[in-house]
N, C-alpha and C positions, 0 to 999 in steps of 0.2 A: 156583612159580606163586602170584602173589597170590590170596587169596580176597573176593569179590567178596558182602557184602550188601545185598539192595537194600533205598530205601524204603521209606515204604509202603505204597502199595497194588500195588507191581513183585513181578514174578517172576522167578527166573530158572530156566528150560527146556533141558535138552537135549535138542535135535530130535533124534528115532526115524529113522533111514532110511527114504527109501520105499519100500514095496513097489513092484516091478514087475511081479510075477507074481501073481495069485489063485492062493488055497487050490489052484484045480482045474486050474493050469495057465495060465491064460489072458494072455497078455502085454497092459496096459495102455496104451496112447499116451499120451505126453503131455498131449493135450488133454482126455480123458476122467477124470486121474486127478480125485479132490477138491479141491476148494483150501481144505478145512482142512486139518489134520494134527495130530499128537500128539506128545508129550516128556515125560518125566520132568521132576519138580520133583528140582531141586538145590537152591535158596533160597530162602526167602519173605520178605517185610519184615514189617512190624508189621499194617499194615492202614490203611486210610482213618481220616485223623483227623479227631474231631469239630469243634466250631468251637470246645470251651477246647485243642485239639493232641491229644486223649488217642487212641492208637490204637482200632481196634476189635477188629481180629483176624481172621486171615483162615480161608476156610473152605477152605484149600487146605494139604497138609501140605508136607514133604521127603519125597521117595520116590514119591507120588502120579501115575499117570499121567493128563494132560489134555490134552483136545480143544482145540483153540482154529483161530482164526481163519488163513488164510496170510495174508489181507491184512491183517492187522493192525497200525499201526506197531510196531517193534520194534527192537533196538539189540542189535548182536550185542559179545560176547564172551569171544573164547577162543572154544571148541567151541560156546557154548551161546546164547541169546539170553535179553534181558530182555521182558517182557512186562506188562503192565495188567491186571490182577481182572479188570478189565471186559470183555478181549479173548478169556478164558477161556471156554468154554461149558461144559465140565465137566471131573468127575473119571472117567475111563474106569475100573469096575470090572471084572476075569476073572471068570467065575464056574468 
């Protein structure tokens, strides 16, 4: 399987399955679930370059769980989708 880095200011994400069920039981419909969702970072690229090209660096690692948008545009590949900084809302921390 080739491996795939992006860009840079892309991500590349493997979407989380969704939950259908809450913690407490409860079955979700479809319509009610979020239309964000979460994935694991697999790859990051460099970062947004300035205007002489110089990356800047992203504040997102490998490994990293984030939030981001469903509607987001995005480009699938293999299991996982590529994604924009910008489409990102955050870094989901466990405590």
């Amino acid at each position: 399987m080739p491996k795939l880095h992006p860009f840079h200011d892309r991500v590349l994400v493997r979407v989380t399955p969704k939950v259908e069920m809450t913690a407490g039981g409860i079955i979700l419909p479809d319509e009610l679930e979020p239309s964000e969702t979460h994935g694991i970072v697999v790859e990051v690229g460099c970062g947004k370059p300035d205007d002489k090209g110089i990356c800047s660096g992203m504040p997102i690692s490998v490994g990293d769980t984030v939030h981001f948008s469903n509607f987001a545009r995005r480009e699938q590949y293999e299991d996982c989708i590529v994604l924009k900084e910008e489409d990102i809302f955050g870094i989901v921390y466990r405590q």
